[in-house]
C-alpha positions in Angstrom: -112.0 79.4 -26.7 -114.5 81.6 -27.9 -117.6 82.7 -25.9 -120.8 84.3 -26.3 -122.5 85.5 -23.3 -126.0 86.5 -23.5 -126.8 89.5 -21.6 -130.2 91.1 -20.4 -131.5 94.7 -18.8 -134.3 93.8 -16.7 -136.1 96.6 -13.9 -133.6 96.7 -10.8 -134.9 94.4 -8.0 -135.9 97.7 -5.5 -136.6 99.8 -8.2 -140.5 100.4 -7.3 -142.9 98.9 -10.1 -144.9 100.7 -13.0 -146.7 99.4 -15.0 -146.8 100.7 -18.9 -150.5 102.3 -20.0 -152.1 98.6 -21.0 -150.5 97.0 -18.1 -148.5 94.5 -20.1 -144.6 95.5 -19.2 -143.0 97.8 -17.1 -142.7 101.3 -17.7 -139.3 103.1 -19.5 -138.7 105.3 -16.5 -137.6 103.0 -14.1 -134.1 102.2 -13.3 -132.2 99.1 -15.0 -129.4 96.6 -14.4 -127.8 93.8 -15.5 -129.3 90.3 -15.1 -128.0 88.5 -12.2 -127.5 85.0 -13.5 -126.7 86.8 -16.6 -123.8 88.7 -14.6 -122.2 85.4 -13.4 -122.3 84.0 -16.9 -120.1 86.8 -18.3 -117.7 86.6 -14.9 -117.7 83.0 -15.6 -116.5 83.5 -19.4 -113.6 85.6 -18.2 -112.2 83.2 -16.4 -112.3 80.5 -19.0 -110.7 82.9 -21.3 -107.9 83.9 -18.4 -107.5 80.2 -18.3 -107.5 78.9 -22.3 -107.0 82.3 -23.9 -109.8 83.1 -26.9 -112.4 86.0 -27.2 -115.3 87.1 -24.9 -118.4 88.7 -26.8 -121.3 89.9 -25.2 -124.4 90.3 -26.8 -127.9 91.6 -25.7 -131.0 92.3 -27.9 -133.2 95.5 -26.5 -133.9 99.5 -26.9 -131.0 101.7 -27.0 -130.4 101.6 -23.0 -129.9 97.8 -23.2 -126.5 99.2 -24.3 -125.3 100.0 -20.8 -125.2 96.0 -19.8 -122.7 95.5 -22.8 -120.7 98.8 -21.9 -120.8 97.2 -18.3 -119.5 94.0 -20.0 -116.8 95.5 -22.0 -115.2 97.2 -18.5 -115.0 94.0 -17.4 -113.3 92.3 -19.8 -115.2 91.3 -23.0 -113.4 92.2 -26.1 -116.4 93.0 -27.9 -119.9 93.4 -27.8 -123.3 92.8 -30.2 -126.3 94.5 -29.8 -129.8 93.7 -31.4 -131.0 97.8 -31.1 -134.4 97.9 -30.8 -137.5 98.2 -28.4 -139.8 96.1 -30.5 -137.1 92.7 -29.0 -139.0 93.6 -25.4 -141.9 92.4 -26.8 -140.6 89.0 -27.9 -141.2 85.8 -26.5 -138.1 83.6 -25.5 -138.3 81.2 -29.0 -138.5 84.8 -30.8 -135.8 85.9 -29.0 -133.4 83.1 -29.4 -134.1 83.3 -32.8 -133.1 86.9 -33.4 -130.1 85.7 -30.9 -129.3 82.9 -33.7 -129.8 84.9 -36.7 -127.0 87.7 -35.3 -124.5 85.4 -34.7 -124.9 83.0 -37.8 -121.6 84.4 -39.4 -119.7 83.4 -36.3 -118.0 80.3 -34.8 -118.4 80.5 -31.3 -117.0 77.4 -29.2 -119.5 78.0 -26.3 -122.7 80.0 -25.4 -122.7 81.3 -22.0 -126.7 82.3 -20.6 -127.8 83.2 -17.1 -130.4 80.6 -15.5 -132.8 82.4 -15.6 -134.1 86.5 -16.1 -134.8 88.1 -12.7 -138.3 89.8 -14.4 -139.7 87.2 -16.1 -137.8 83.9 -15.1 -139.0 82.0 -18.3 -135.4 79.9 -18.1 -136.3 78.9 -21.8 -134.0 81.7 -24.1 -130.9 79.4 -23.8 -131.9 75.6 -24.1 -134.1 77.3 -27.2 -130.9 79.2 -28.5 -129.3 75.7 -28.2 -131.7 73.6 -30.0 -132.2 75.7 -32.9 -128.5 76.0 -33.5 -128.4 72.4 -33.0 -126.2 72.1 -30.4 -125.8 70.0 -27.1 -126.6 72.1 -23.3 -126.6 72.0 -20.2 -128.1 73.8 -17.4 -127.8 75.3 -13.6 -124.0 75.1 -14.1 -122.0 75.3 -11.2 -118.0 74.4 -12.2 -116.9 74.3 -16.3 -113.7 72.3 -16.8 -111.8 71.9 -20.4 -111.4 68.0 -21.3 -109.5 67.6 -24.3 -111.6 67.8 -27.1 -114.4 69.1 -24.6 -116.0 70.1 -21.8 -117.0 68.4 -18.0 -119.9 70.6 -16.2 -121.2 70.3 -12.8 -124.7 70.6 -12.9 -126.5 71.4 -9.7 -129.6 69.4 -9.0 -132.4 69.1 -6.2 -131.9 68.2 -2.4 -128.0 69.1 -2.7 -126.8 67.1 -5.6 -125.0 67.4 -8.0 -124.6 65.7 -11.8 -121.2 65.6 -13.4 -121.4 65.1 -17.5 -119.5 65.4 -19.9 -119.8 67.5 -23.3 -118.5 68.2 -26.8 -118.0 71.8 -28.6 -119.6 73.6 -29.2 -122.2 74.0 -26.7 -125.1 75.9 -24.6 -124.4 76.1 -21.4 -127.4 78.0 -18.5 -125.4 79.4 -15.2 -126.2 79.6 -11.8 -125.7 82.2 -9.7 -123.1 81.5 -7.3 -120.5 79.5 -9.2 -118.1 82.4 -8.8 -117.1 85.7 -7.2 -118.2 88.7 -9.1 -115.3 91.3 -10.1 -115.4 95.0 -10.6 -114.7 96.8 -13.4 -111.8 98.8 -13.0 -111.1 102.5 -14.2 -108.8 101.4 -16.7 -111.2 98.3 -18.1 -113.8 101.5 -18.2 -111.3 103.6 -20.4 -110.4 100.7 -22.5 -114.4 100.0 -23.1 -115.1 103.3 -24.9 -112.5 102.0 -27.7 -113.8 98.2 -28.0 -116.1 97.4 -30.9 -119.9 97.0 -31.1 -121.4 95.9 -33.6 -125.2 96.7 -33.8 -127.7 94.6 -35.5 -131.3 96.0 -36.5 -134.6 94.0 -36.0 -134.8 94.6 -40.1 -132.2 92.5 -40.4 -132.9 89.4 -38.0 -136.7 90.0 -38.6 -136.9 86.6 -41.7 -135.9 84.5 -38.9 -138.8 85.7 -36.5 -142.5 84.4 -36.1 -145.8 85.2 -34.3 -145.1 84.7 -30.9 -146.1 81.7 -29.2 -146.4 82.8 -25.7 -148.2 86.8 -24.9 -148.5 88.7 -21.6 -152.2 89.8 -21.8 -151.6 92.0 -18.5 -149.3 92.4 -15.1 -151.0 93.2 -11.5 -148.6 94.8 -8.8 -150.0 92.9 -5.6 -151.3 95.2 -3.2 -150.4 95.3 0.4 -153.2 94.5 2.7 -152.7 94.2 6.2 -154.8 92.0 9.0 -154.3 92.1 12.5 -155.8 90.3 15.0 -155.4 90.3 19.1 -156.2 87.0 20.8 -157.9 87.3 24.1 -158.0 85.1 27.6 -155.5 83.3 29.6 -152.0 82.6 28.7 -152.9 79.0 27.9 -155.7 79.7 25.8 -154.3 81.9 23.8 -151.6 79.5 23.4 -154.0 77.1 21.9 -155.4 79.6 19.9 -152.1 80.9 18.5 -151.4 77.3 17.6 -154.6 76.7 16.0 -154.1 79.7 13.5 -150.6 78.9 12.9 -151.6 75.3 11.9 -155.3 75.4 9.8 -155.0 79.1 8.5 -151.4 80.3 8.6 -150.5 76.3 7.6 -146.8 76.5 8.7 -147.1 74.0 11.6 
């Protein structure tokens, strides 16, 4: 089979929050990682492909350090990697991004799309079911087990209060992961070496810009939320402040 994962950089989850000069992204000079969701997608990939055989591209659409998440990928495994190069993709909104996504890979015949859920900064969960309906293809989300049938595909979908939906699918397809449906490996000092030697091809936003528009949805600005602290000492007898405790916890705190 052949896979696309689609990869993201987003701010690393302790890295401490800046805000750029018109408070509508985070700064440059903060520290970046891989996409969690995004990261069990790729793993998840790899092990169709150690199972069926086929190619593993990664692909990722961002400023020049974006290219560390597909270097990342390459270690691991992928055999090659695509990379939209430039800062202006930060800006767009997921149907803009899906559609630069679609306009790189129009020349290719990819069996399956592999996404994370969801993007730990902004958490839209909208890049992949988009991706899927503009190439016209059927998806799936919070995937949890991927199984070849034949002709196709049977996903296990994970849904609310513990279950689960079983459904079957044709290829190609989109498919959203969840984090958790595997165990993350490491990339090894050999799959390190062998990266510096895999191809990338690099993609400009000249070239995918005809298939772009306004976009629909804009960040007009981002607040870090302050830490404020309140404390309060209850007074009297044991069993009034008891009641008082209980009283709190119930109309104001609201967890009883």
């Amino acid at each position: 089979m052949k896979i696309l994962v689609c990869m993201k950089q987003v701010p690393q989850k302790d890295a401490p929050l800046k805000l750029n000069e018109a408070g509508t992204w985070i700064r440059e000079d903060v520290s970046y990682e891989v996409n969690e969701p995004d990261a069990f997608a790729l793993e998840e990939a790899l092990r169709q492909k150690e199972k069926h055989g086929g190619e593993v591209v990664a692909i990722t659409a961002g400023p020049a350090r974006s290219q560390q998440v597909l270097r990342e990928a390459l270690a691991k495994g992928a055999d090659r990697a695509i990379h939209l190069e430039d800062a202006g993709f930060v800006g767009l909104d997921a149907l803009n991004v899906a559609r630069a996504l679609a306009a790189a890979i129009k020349d290719e015949q990819f069996d399956l799309i592999f996404t994370g859920l969801q993007s730990d900064d902004q958490g839209y969960a909208q890049t992949g079911v988009v991706l899927a309906e503009l190439l016209g293809w059927p998806h799936a989300t919070i995937i949890m087990q991927i199984e070849r049938t034949g002709d196709g595909i049977r996903v296990k979908r994970e849904l609310e209060a513990g279950f689960f939906q079983f459904v079957d699918m044709p290829l190609p397809a989109v498919l959203t992961i969840q984090s958790g449906i595997n165990k993350l490996r490491y990339a090894t000092l050999i799959g390190i070496k062998q990266a510096k030697n895999k191809p990338m091809r690099k993609v400009t936003m000249a070239e995918v810009q005809p298939a772009l528009g306004p976009n629909l949805q804009k960040v007009e600005r981002l607040h870090v939320p302050q830490k404020t602290r309140n404390t309060e000492f209850l007074e009297g007898a044991p069993a009034e402040i008891a009641k008082k405790l209980v009283d709190k916890l119930r109309n104001e705190a609201r967890v009883l």
